[in-house]
C-alpha positions, 0 to 999 in steps of 0.5 A: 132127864128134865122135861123142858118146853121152850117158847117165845123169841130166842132173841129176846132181850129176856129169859124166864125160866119157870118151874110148875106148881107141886102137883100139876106138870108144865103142861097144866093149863095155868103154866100153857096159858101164862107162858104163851102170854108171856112170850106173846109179850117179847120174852123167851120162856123155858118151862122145866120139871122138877125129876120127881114130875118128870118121872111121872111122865115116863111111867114113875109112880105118883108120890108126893113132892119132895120138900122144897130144900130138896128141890132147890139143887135141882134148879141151881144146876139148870140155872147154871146150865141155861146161863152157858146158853144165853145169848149175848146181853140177855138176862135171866130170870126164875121163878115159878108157879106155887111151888116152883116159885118158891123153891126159885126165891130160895136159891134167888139171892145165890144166884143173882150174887153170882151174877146169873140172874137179874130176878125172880117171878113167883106166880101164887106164892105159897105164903102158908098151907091153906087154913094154917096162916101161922105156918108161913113159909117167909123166913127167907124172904124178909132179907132178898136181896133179888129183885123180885115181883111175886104176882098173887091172886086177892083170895088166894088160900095161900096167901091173901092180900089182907095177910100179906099186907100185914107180913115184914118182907123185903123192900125188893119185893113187888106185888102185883094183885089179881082182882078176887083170884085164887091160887090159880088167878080165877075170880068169882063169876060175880066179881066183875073179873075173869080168868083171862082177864087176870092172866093178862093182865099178869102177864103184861106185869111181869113182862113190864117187870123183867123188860125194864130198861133198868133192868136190862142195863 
Protein backbone atom coordinates (compact mmCIF):
# COMPACT_ATOMS: atom_id res chain seq x y z
CA UNK A 1 0.00 0.00 0.00
CA UNK A 2 1.17 3.54 -0.78
CA UNK A 3 2.12 5.88 2.15
CA UNK A 4 0.60 9.23 1.45
CA UNK A 5 0.65 12.74 3.62
CA UNK A 6 -1.82 15.21 2.77
CA UNK A 7 -1.38 18.76 3.59
CA UNK A 8 -2.52 22.42 2.84
CA UNK A 9 -6.40 23.75 1.58
CA UNK A 10 -8.20 20.71 -0.06
CA UNK A 11 -10.11 23.60 -1.94
CA UNK A 12 -7.16 24.87 -3.55
CA UNK A 13 -7.29 26.09 -7.07
CA UNK A 14 -4.12 23.50 -7.34
CA UNK A 15 -2.72 20.06 -6.44
CA UNK A 16 0.68 18.96 -6.39
CA UNK A 17 1.53 15.55 -6.22
CA UNK A 18 5.01 15.05 -5.06
CA UNK A 19 7.15 12.19 -4.80
CA UNK A 20 10.55 11.80 -2.74
CA UNK A 21 13.97 11.50 -3.48
CA UNK A 22 15.94 7.91 -4.13
CA UNK A 23 16.85 7.19 -0.34
CA UNK A 24 15.23 9.29 1.86
CA UNK A 25 11.12 8.77 2.71
CA UNK A 26 8.29 11.84 2.38
CA UNK A 27 8.99 12.38 5.96
CA UNK A 28 12.58 13.75 5.28
CA UNK A 29 13.23 17.03 6.36
CA UNK A 30 13.67 18.72 2.93
CA UNK A 31 10.08 17.02 1.60
CA UNK A 32 8.43 18.25 5.49
CA UNK A 33 9.92 21.57 4.98
CA UNK A 34 9.00 22.41 1.42
CA UNK A 35 5.60 20.90 1.78
CA UNK A 36 4.38 23.02 4.69
CA UNK A 37 5.72 26.00 2.69
CA UNK A 38 3.82 25.14 -0.26
CA UNK A 39 0.70 24.69 1.42
CA UNK A 40 1.31 27.86 3.43
CA UNK A 41 1.23 29.43 0.07
CA UNK A 42 -2.76 28.37 -1.34
CA UNK A 43 -1.70 24.65 -2.80
CA UNK A 44 -3.14 21.45 -1.81
CA UNK A 45 0.20 18.91 -1.34
CA UNK A 46 0.02 15.04 -1.65
CA UNK A 47 3.13 13.41 -0.60
CA UNK A 48 3.40 9.76 -1.80
CA UNK A 49 6.04 6.85 -1.72
CA UNK A 50 7.03 4.90 -4.36
CA UNK A 51 6.39 0.57 -2.95
CA UNK A 52 10.12 -0.17 -2.77
CA UNK A 53 10.19 3.12 0.53
CA UNK A 54 6.67 2.02 1.55
CA UNK A 55 8.03 -1.09 2.51
CA UNK A 56 10.71 -0.05 4.21
CA UNK A 57 8.23 1.43 6.16
CA UNK A 58 6.50 -1.92 7.39
CA UNK A 59 9.75 -3.64 8.02
CA UNK A 60 10.89 -4.58 4.27
CA UNK A 61 14.53 -4.94 3.85
CA UNK A 62 16.77 -1.93 2.65
CA UNK A 63 17.42 -2.24 -1.11
CA UNK A 64 18.46 -0.03 -3.50
CA UNK A 65 15.66 1.77 -5.78
CA UNK A 66 14.70 0.35 -8.70
CA UNK A 67 15.44 2.06 -11.84
CA UNK A 68 13.49 5.08 -12.46
CA UNK A 69 11.43 3.01 -15.73
CA UNK A 70 10.26 0.83 -13.16
CA UNK A 71 9.21 3.47 -11.03
CA UNK A 72 7.04 5.34 -13.51
CA UNK A 73 3.74 3.02 -13.66
CA UNK A 74 3.63 3.40 -10.21
CA UNK A 75 3.00 7.04 -10.68
CA UNK A 76 0.80 6.79 -13.50
CA UNK A 77 -1.79 4.82 -11.70
CA UNK A 78 -1.70 7.35 -8.60
CA UNK A 79 -2.28 10.23 -11.29
CA UNK A 80 -5.20 8.57 -12.65
CA UNK A 81 -6.33 7.59 -9.32
CA UNK A 82 -5.93 11.52 -7.78
CA UNK A 83 -7.54 12.62 -11.06
CA UNK A 84 -10.97 10.72 -10.00
CA UNK A 85 -10.39 12.89 -6.86
CA UNK A 86 -9.99 16.43 -7.85
CA UNK A 87 -12.26 18.82 -7.32
CA UNK A 88 -14.17 20.76 -9.88
CA UNK A 89 -11.83 23.32 -11.75
CA UNK A 90 -8.71 22.10 -9.73
CA UNK A 91 -5.70 21.07 -11.54
CA UNK A 92 -2.94 18.87 -10.94
CA UNK A 93 0.47 18.94 -11.00
CA UNK A 94 3.64 16.23 -10.56
CA UNK A 95 6.67 16.09 -9.62
CA UNK A 96 9.27 15.39 -6.98
CA UNK A 97 12.45 15.42 -5.26
CA UNK A 98 15.45 14.05 -7.26
CA UNK A 99 14.33 11.05 -8.20
CA UNK A 100 10.68 11.55 -7.85
CA UNK A 101 11.04 14.43 -9.86
CA UNK A 102 12.44 12.64 -12.54
CA UNK A 103 10.45 9.78 -12.80
CA UNK A 104 7.40 12.51 -13.03
CA UNK A 105 8.82 14.27 -15.99
CA UNK A 106 9.34 10.80 -17.66
CA UNK A 107 5.27 10.16 -17.63
CA UNK A 108 4.57 14.15 -17.72
CA UNK A 109 3.92 14.57 -21.66
CA UNK A 110 1.46 11.20 -21.34
CA UNK A 111 -0.36 12.63 -18.90
CA UNK A 112 -0.82 16.15 -19.84
CA UNK A 113 -1.60 14.92 -23.61
CA UNK A 114 -4.41 13.08 -21.50
CA UNK A 115 -5.43 16.10 -20.19
CA UNK A 116 -4.53 14.99 -16.40
CA UNK A 117 -1.91 17.29 -15.64
CA UNK A 118 -1.35 21.15 -16.02
CA UNK A 119 2.53 20.63 -15.08
CA UNK A 120 5.60 19.44 -13.73
CA UNK A 121 7.75 20.25 -10.50
CA UNK A 122 11.08 18.82 -10.05
CA UNK A 123 12.96 20.22 -6.97
CA UNK A 124 17.03 19.19 -7.68
CA UNK A 125 16.78 17.40 -10.85
CA UNK A 126 19.03 14.66 -11.41
CA UNK A 127 20.99 15.87 -14.60
CA UNK A 128 23.78 13.17 -13.85
CA UNK A 129 25.33 11.04 -11.14
CA UNK A 130 27.78 13.09 -9.27
CA UNK A 131 31.06 13.14 -10.78
CA UNK A 132 30.13 11.50 -14.04
CA UNK A 133 28.62 14.90 -15.88
CA UNK A 134 28.47 12.50 -19.45
CA UNK A 135 26.07 10.38 -18.02
CA UNK A 136 23.04 12.56 -18.15
CA UNK A 137 19.80 11.48 -17.55
CA UNK A 138 18.10 14.73 -20.46
CA UNK A 139 16.91 12.41 -23.48
CA UNK A 140 13.50 12.96 -22.50
CA UNK A 141 13.46 16.30 -21.86
CA UNK A 142 15.17 18.00 -24.97
CA UNK A 143 11.32 17.39 -26.73
CA UNK A 144 8.59 17.99 -23.22
CA UNK A 145 6.22 19.07 -24.26
CA UNK A 146 4.57 19.77 -20.47
CA UNK A 147 5.20 22.91 -18.85
CA UNK A 148 7.52 22.43 -16.36
CA UNK A 149 9.80 24.62 -13.84
CA UNK A 150 12.55 22.43 -12.54
CA UNK A 151 13.84 24.32 -9.11
CA UNK A 152 17.73 23.40 -8.75
CA UNK A 153 20.34 24.57 -6.46
CA UNK A 154 23.63 26.74 -8.13
CA UNK A 155 26.22 23.73 -7.04
CA UNK A 156 23.97 21.05 -6.99
CA UNK A 157 26.16 17.76 -7.96
CA UNK A 158 23.96 16.63 -9.97
CA UNK A 159 23.59 19.34 -12.14
CA UNK A 160 25.24 22.80 -11.86
CA UNK A 161 24.01 25.84 -13.14
CA UNK A 162 27.12 26.27 -15.25
CA UNK A 163 26.13 22.80 -16.93
CA UNK A 164 22.71 23.01 -17.22
CA UNK A 165 23.12 26.30 -19.05
CA UNK A 166 25.24 24.55 -21.56
CA UNK A 167 22.54 21.57 -21.92
CA UNK A 168 19.64 21.59 -25.22
CA UNK A 169 16.58 21.24 -23.53
CA UNK A 170 12.94 22.04 -24.15
CA UNK A 171 11.79 25.66 -24.26
CA UNK A 172 9.05 24.47 -21.81
CA UNK A 173 11.27 24.27 -19.37
CA UNK A 174 11.59 27.10 -16.60
CA UNK A 175 14.27 27.48 -14.08
CA UNK A 176 14.45 28.66 -10.77
CA UNK A 177 18.40 28.73 -9.23
CA UNK A 178 18.93 28.73 -5.61
CA UNK A 179 21.79 31.10 -4.32
CA UNK A 180 25.03 28.25 -3.87
CA UNK A 181 22.61 25.40 -2.90
CA UNK A 182 23.31 21.72 -3.22
CA UNK A 183 21.01 19.21 -3.93
CA UNK A 184 19.21 19.86 -0.99
CA UNK A 185 18.84 23.77 -1.62
CA UNK A 186 21.82 24.44 1.45
CA UNK A 187 24.47 27.24 0.82
CA UNK A 188 27.50 27.47 2.28
CA UNK A 189 27.91 29.33 5.56
CA UNK A 190 29.86 32.22 3.78
CA UNK A 191 27.56 32.73 0.70
CA UNK A 192 25.45 34.98 2.13
CA UNK A 193 22.39 32.49 1.56
CA UNK A 194 20.62 30.20 3.82
CA UNK A 195 18.45 27.00 3.88
CA UNK A 196 15.40 28.54 4.96
CA UNK A 197 16.07 31.27 2.82
CA UNK A 198 16.55 29.08 -0.52
CA UNK A 199 13.67 26.81 0.57
CA UNK A 200 11.33 30.07 0.65
CA UNK A 201 12.14 31.31 -1.89
CA UNK A 202 11.38 27.72 -4.01
CA UNK A 203 8.36 27.47 -2.53
CA UNK A 204 7.04 31.05 -3.58
CA UNK A 205 8.55 30.07 -7.42
CA UNK A 206 6.47 27.06 -7.59
CA UNK A 207 3.48 28.41 -6.12
CA UNK A 208 3.71 31.56 -8.37
CA UNK A 209 4.30 28.81 -11.01
CA UNK A 210 1.35 26.26 -10.74
CA UNK A 211 -1.07 29.43 -9.28
CA UNK A 212 -0.90 31.46 -12.61
CA UNK A 213 -3.85 32.47 -13.71
CA UNK A 214 -3.00 31.34 -17.24
CA UNK A 215 -2.41 28.10 -16.07
CA UNK A 216 -5.67 27.86 -14.09
CA UNK A 217 -7.68 28.66 -17.21
Amino acid sequence: MTFMLDSGPRGAPARLLLAHGAGANVESPFMTAIAQLLSDRGLWVTRFEFPYMSARREGGARRPPPRAEALTAPYADLVRDVCADLRKGQSLAIGGKSLGGRVASMIADDAFAAGQISALVCLGYPFHPPGKPDSLRTAHLTALKCPALIVQGERDPFGTQKEVEEMTLSSTISFCWMGDGDHDFGPRGASGFTRKGNLASAADAVAAFLLDPERLR
